[in-house]
C-alpha positions as CSV (number, residue, x, y, z in Angstrom):
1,X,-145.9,-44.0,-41.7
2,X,-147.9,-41.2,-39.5
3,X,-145.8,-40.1,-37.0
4,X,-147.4,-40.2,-33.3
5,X,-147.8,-36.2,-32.7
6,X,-149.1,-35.6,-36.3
7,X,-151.5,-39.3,-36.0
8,X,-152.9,-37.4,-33.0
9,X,-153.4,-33.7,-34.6
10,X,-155.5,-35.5,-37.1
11,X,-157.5,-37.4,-35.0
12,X,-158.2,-34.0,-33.0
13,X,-158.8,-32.5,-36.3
14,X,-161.1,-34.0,-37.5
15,X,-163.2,-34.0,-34.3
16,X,-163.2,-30.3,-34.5
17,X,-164.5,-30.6,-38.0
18,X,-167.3,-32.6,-37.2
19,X,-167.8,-30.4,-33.6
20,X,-168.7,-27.2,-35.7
21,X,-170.3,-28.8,-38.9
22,X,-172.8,-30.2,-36.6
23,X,-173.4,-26.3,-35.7
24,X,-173.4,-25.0,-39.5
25,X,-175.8,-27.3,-40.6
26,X,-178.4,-25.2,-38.9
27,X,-177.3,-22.3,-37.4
28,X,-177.3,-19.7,-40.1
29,X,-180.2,-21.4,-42.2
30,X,-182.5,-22.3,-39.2
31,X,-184.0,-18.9,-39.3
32,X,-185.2,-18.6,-43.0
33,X,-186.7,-22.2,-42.6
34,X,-188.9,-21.3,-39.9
35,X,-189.4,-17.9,-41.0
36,X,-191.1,-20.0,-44.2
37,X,-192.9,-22.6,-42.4
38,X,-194.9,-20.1,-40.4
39,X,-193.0,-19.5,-37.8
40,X,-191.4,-16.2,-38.8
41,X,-192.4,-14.2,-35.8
42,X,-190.7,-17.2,-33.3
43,X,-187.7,-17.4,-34.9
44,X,-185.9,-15.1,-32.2
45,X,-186.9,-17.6,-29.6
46,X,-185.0,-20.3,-31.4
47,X,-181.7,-18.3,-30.8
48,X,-182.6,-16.6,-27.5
49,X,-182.5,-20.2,-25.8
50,X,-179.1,-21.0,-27.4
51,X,-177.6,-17.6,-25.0
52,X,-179.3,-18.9,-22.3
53,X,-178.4,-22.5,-21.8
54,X,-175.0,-21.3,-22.5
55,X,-175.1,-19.5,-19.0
56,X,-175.5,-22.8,-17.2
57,X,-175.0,-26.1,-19.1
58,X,-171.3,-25.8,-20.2
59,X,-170.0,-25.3,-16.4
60,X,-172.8,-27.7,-15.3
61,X,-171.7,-30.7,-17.5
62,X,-168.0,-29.2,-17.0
63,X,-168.7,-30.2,-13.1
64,X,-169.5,-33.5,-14.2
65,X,-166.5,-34.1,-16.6
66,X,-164.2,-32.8,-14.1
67,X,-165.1,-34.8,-11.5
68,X,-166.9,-37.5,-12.7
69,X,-167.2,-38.7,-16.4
70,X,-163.7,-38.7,-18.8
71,X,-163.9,-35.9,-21.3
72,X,-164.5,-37.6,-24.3
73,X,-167.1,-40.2,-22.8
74,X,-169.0,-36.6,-21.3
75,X,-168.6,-35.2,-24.5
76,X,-170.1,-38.8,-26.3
77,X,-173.0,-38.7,-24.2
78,X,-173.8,-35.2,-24.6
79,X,-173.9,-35.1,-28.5
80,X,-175.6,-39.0,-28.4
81,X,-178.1,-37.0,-26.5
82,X,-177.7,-33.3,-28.7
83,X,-178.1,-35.6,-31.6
84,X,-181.2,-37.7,-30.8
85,X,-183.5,-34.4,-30.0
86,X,-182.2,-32.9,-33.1
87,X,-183.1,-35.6,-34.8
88,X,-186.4,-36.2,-33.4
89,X,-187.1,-32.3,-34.3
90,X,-186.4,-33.0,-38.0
91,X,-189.1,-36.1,-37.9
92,X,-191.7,-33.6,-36.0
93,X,-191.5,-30.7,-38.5
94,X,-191.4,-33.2,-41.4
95,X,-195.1,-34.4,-40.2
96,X,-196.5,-30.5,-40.1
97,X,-195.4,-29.1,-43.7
98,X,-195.2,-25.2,-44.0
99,X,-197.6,-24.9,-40.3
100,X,-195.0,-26.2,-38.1
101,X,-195.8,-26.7,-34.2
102,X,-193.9,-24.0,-32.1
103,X,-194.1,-25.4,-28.6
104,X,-193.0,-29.1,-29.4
105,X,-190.7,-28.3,-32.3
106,X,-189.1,-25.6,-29.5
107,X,-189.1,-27.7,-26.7
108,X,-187.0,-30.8,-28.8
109,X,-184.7,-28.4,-29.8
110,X,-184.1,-26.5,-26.6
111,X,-182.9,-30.0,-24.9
112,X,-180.9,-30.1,-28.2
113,X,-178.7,-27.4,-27.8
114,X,-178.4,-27.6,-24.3
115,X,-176.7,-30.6,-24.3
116,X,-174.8,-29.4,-27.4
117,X,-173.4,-25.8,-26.2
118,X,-171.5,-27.3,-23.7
119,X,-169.7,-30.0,-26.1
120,X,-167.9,-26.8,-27.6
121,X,-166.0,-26.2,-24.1
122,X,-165.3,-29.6,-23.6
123,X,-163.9,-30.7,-27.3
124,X,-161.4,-27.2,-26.2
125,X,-160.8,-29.8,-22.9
126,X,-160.0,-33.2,-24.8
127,X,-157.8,-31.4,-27.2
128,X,-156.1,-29.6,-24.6
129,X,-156.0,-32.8,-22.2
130,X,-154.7,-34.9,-25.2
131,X,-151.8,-32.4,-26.4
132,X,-150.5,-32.4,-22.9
133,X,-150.4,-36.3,-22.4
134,X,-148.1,-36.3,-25.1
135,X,-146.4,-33.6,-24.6
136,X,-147.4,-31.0,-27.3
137,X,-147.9,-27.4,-26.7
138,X,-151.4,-26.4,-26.6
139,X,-150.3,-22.9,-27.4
140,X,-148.8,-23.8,-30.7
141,X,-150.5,-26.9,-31.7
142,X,-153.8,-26.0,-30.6
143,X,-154.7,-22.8,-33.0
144,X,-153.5,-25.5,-36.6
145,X,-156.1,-27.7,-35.0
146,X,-158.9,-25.4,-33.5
147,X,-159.2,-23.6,-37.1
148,X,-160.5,-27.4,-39.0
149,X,-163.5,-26.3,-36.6
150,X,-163.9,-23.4,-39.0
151,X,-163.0,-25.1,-42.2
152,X,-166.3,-27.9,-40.5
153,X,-168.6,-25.3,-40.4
154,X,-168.4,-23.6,-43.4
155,X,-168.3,-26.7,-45.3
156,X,-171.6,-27.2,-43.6
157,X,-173.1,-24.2,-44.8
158,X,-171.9,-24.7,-47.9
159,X,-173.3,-28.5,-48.0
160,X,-177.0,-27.0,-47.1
161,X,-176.7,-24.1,-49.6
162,X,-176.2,-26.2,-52.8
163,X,-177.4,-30.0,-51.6
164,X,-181.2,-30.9,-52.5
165,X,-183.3,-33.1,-51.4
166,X,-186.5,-34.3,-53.5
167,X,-185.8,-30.8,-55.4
168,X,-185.4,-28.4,-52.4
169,X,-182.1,-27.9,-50.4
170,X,-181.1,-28.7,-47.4
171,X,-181.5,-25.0,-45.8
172,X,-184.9,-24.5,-46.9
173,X,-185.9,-28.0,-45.2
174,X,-186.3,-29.8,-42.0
175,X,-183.0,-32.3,-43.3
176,X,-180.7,-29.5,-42.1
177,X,-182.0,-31.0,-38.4
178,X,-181.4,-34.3,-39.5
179,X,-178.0,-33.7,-40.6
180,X,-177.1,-31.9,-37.9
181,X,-178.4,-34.7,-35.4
182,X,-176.9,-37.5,-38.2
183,X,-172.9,-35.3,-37.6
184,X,-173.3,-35.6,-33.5
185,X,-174.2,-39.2,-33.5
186,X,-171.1,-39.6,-35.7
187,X,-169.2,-37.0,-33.3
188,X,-170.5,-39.5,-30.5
189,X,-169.3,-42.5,-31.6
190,X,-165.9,-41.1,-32.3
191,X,-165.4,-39.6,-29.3
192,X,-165.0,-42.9,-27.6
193,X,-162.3,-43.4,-29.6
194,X,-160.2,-40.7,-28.3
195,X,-157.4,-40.9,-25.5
196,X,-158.9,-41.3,-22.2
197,X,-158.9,-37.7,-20.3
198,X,-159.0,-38.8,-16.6
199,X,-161.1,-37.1,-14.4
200,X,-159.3,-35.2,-11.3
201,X,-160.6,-37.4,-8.6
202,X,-158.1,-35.3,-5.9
203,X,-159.7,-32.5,-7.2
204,X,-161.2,-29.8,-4.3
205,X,-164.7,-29.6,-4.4
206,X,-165.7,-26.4,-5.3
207,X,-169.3,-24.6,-5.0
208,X,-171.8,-24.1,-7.8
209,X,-171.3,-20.4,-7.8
210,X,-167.3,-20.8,-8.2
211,X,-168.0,-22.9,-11.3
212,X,-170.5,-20.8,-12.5
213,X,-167.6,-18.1,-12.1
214,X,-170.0,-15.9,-9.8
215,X,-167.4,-14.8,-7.8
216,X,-165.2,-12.8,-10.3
217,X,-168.9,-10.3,-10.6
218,X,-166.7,-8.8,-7.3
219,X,-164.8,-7.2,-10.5
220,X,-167.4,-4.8,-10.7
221,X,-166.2,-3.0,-7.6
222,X,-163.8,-1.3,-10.1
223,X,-165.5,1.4,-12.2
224,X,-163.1,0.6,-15.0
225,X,-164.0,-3.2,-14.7
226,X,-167.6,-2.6,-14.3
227,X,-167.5,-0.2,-17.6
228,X,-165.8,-2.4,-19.5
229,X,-167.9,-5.8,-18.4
230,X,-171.2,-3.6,-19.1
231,X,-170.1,-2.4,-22.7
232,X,-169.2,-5.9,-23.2
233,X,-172.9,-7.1,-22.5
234,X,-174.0,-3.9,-25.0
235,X,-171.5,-5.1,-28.0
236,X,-173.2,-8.4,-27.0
237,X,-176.7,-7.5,-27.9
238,X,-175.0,-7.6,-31.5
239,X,-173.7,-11.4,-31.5
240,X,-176.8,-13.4,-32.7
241,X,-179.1,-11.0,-34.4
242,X,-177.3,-11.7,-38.3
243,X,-177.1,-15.5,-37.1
244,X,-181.1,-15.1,-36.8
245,X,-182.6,-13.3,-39.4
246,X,-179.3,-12.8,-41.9
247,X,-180.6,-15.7,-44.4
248,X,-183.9,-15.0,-43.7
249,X,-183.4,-11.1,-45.2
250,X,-181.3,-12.6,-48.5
251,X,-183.7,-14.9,-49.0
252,X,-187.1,-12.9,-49.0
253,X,-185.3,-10.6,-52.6
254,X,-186.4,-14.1,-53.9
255,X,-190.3,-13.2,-53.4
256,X,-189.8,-9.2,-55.1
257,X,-189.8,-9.6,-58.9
258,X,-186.8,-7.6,-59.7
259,X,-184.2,-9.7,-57.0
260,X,-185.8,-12.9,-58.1
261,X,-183.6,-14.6,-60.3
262,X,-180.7,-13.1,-58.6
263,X,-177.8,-16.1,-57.8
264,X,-176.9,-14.9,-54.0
265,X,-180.6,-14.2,-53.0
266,X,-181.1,-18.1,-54.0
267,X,-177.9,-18.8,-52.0
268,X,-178.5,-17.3,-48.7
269,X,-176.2,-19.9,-46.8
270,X,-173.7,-19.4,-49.0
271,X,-173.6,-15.9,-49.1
272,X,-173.2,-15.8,-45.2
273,X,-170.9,-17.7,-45.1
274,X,-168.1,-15.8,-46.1
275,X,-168.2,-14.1,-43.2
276,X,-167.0,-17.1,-41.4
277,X,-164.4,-16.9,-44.2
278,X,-163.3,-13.6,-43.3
279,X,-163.1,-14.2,-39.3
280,X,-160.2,-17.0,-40.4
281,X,-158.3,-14.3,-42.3
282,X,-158.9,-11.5,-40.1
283,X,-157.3,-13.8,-37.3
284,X,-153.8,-12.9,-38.7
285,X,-154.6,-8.6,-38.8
286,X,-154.8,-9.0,-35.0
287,X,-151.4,-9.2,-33.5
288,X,-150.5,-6.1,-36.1
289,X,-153.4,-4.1,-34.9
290,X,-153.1,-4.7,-31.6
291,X,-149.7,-3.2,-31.4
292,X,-150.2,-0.4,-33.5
293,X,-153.5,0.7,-31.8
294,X,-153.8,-0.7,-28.4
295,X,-156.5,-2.2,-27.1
296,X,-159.2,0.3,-27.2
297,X,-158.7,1.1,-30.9
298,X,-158.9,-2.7,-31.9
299,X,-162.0,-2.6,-29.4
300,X,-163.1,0.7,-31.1
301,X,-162.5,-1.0,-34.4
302,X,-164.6,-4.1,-34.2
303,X,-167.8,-2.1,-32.6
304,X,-167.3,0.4,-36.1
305,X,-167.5,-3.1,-37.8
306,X,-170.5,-3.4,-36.3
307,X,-172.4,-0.7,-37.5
308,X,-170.8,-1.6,-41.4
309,X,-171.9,-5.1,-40.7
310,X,-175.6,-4.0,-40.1
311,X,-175.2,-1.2,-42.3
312,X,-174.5,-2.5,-45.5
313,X,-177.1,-4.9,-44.9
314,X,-179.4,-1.9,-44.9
315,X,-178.3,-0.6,-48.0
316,X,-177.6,-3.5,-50.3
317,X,-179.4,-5.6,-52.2
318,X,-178.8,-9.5,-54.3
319,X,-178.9,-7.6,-58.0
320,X,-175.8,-6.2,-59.1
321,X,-174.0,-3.6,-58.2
322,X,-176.3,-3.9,-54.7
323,X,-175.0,-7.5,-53.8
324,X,-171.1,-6.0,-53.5
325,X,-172.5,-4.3,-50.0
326,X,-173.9,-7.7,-48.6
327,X,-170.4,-9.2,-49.7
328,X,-168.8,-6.5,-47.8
329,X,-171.3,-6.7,-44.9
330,X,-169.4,-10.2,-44.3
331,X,-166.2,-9.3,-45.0
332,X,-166.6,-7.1,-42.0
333,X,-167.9,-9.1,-40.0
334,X,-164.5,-11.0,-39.4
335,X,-163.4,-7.6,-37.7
336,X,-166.5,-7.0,-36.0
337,X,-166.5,-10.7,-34.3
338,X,-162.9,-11.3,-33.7
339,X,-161.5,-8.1,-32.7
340,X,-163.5,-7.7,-29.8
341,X,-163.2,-11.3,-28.0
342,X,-159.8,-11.2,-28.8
343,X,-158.8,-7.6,-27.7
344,X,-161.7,-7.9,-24.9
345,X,-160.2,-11.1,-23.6
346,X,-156.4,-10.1,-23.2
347,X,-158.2,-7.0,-21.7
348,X,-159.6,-8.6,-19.1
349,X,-156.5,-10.6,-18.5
350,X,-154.5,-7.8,-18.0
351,X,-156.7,-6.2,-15.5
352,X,-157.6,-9.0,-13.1
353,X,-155.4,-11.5,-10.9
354,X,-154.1,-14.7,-12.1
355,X,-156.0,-16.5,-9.4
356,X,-159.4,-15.2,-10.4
357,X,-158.3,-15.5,-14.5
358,X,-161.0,-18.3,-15.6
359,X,-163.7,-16.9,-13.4
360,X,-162.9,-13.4,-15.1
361,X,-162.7,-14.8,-18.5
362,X,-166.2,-16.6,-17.9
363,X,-167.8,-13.2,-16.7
364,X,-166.9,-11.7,-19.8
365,X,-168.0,-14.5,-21.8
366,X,-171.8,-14.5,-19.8
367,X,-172.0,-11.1,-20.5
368,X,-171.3,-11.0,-24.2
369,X,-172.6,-14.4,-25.3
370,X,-175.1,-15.0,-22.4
371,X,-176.6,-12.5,-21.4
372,X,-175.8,-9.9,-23.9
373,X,-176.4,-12.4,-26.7
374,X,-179.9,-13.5,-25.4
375,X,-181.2,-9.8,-25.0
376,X,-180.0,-8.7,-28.0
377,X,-182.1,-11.5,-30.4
378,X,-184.7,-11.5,-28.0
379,X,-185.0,-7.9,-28.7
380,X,-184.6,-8.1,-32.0
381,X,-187.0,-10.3,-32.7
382,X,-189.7,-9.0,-30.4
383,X,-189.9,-5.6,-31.0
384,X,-188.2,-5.1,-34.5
385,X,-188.1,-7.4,-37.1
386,X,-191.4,-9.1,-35.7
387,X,-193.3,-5.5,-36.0
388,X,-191.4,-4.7,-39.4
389,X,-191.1,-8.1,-41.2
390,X,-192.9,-10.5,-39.6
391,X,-196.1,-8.2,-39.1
392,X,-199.8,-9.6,-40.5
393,X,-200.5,-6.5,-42.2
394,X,-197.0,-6.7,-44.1
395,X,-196.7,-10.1,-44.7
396,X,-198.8,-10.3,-48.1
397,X,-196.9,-7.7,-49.8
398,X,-193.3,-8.9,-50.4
399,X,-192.1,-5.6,-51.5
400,X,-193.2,-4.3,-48.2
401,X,-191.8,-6.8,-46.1
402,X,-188.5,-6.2,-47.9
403,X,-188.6,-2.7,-47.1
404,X,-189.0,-3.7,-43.5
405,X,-185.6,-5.8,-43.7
406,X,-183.7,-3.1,-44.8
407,X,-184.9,-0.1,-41.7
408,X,-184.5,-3.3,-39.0
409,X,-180.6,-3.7,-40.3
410,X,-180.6,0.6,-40.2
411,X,-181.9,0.2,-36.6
412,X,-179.4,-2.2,-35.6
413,X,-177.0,0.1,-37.4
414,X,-177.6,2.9,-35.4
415,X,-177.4,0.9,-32.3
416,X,-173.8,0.0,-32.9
417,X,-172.9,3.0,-33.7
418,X,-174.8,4.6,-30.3
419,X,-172.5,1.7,-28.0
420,X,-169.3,2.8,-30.6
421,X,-169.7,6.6,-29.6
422,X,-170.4,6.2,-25.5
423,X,-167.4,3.4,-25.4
424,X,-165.1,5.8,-27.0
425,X,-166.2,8.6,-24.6
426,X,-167.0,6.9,-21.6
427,X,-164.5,4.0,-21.6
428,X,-160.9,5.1,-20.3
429,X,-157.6,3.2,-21.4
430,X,-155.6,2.3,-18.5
431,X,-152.5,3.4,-21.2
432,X,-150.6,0.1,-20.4
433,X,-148.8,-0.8,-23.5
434,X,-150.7,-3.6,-25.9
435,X,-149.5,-7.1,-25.2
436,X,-147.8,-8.6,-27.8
437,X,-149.8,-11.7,-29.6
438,X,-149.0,-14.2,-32.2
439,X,-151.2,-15.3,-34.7
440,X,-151.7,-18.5,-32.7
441,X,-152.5,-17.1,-29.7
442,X,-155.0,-15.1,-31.5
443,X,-157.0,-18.1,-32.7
444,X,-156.4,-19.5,-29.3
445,X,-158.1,-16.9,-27.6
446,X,-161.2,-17.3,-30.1
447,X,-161.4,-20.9,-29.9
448,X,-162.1,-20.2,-25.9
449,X,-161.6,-23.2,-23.8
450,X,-163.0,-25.5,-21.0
451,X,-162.9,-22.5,-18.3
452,X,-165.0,-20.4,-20.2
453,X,-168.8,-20.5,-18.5
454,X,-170.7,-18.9,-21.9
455,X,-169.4,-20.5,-25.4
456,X,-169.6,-17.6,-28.3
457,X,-172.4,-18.7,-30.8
458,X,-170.2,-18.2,-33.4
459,X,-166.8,-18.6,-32.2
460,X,-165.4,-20.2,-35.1
């Protein structure tokens, strides 16, 4: 016989699962499917838009969950409706072959992910909402439960990487939008099976701006604040640009002769997704680090990270001994993610009031996943990869295009490594003494939660 508490862990679990396996279906392999289907030098556009309805939508919809739609029946709605335009973009770009249709294919999926973005904040709120109704700590039972989101969305990638449809797999195929739409349509039905999450009818009305968490930007009146929050948007250029283009760069070895047989340029998916593997396991290096080197040199640590993520990128290749590099480009990855939202979060936690803590802890967010986010793959896109890789007077020569890849990741390289040096001379540690963190508050402070205005878009 379940027990109550452990009845209702699973039930939460295995919402998370289905939460981020409806992201992982898509979100790493997205790129190299468009990039193949003609619509290579749009693919930055595809990710852009996720930073940018992440500004807005998740404290929009928040609003309405608060005040007045229960959690889980918001969170129904919102993936019925994620799920439907991500379904209806699958049955679009299965009519147009390899020429797919930017502006309708776009548009479908825009609506998509903006009514999916927010469903990450608010499956943080009926977790948290559920644990305290019966009396469970969301400190302690939360992280066990938040990390089945991880375990979700690698099994995801892992699902598109080796499944085939009619010969081709899922993440060279529009079916990675059907199965993504197919898991929040599941995700929707379940939800209305969850405990109800009342809404807080007594609740003061508050103004779009406070929700938005607008008025914590009055932290910027410190220099130290303002330093840090602007650093935080830099670092956040970095977020979405491997998200993009990382399978897209694995899998064009496939078109050079000598890389072509090679088993991890035919399993791009799979290859990245060992660095969502390594952000779980470099969860538990973060409450050591943090009190051996404070917060600036765990900060310090995951923008070097950075620079080894894009870096080996640049350098390696799928044949052997070249493929150890990309593996290692991954492995770091977990420091270069995690480190930073976690160290940057108690940071700003530490430095700002308790009354202003949610609105602070949404700034930050905006400027690294929002904002920062959004520039960076915009950027990217725009003026590197499209005028290295995605270029008409490169695109016939695989070799050439290749070669392209590998100075875009040295570019990217070197801009890491440019934010890494001016942060370490620029930024000044107030010298209060580390916090001390568990391992679960660790993954707490990944997973994010219902306050947080900008959802990280790959938080796992």
């Amino acid at each position: 016989m379940v027990s109550g508490n452990l009845a209702i862990k699973i039930r939460l679990s295995v919402m998370n699962f289905i939460e981020f396996a409806v992201w992982g279906a898509y979100l790493i392999s997205m790129g190299m499917y468009l990039g193949s289907n003609g619509l290579g030098d749009m693919v930055f556009w595809f990710y852009t838009v996720q930073g940018l309805v992440s500004i807005f939508m998740p404290a929009l919809i928040g609003i309405v969950a608060d005040r007045w739609i229960p959690a889980q029946k918001t969170l129904s709605l919102c993936h019925l409706l994620a799920g439907g335009f991500m379904i209806a973009t699958g049955i679009v770009a299965s009519g147009f072959g390899s020429d797919l249709p930017f502006g309708l294919i776009f548009t479908l999926y825009t609506i998509s992910v903006a009514f999916f973005m927010p469903t990450i904040g608010l499956s943080n709120s009926v977790a948290f909402n559920v644990l305290e109704q019966n009396k469970m700590s969301t400190i302690t039972d939360f992280p066990p439960i938040r990390v089945f989101g991880t375990v979700g969305f690698i099994a995801a990638e892992i699902f598109v990487n080796f499944v085939a449809i009619d010969g081709v797999t899922i993440q060279h195929s529009y079916y990675q939008f059907y199965l993504s739409g197919l898991l929040s349509v599941i995700l929707a039905i379940y939800s209305l099976t969850l405990p109800n999450c009342p809404v807080k009818k007594d609740q003061k009305a508050s103004s779009i701006s406070e929700a938005l968490g607008l008025n914590a930007f009055k932290l910027f009146k410190s220099k130290q604040m303002a330093i840090f929050f602007i650093f935080s948007m830099l670092l956040g250029v970095s977020l979405q640009i491997t998200n993009s283009y990382g399978t897209s760069f694995i899998n064009a070895f496939q078109s050079v002769e000598q890389f072509a047989g090679d088993f991890w340029a035919k399993n791009p998916t799979f290859l990245i997704s060992i660095s969502q593997c390594a952000e779980a396991l470099c969860i538990l290096m973060i409450p050591f680090c943090l009190k051996r080197f404070g917060i600036k040199g765990v900060m310090l640590m995951a923008m070097t990270a950075w620079v080894f993520r894009f870096g080996f990128f640049g350098i390696g290749d799928t044949a052997t001994p070249g493929f150890i590099l990309l593996i290692l480009s991954c492995i770091v990855y977990g420091v270069a993610f995690d480190f930073f939202n976690v160290s940057g979060g108690l940071y700003v936690d530490q430095q700002t009031d308790t009354s202003m803590r949610s609105s602070a802890q949404g700034l930050f967010m905006l400027m690294t996943n929002g904002i920062g986010a959004s520039l960076g793959t915009f950027i990217a896109g725009k003026f590197v990869v499209n005028k290295l890789v995605y270029n008409p007077a490169i695109e016939a020569d695989p070799a050439a295009q290749l070669s392209g890849w590998h100075i875009s990741w040295l570019i990217f390289a070197a801009y890491a490594l440019i934010v890494a040096i001016l942060f370490a001379i620029v930024f000044k540690d107030t010298k209060k003494p580390a916090p001390e963190i568990s391992t679960a508050e660790a993954v707490d402070n990944i997973g994010g939660g219902d306050d947080f205005v900008g959802e990280n878009t790959s938080a796992l």
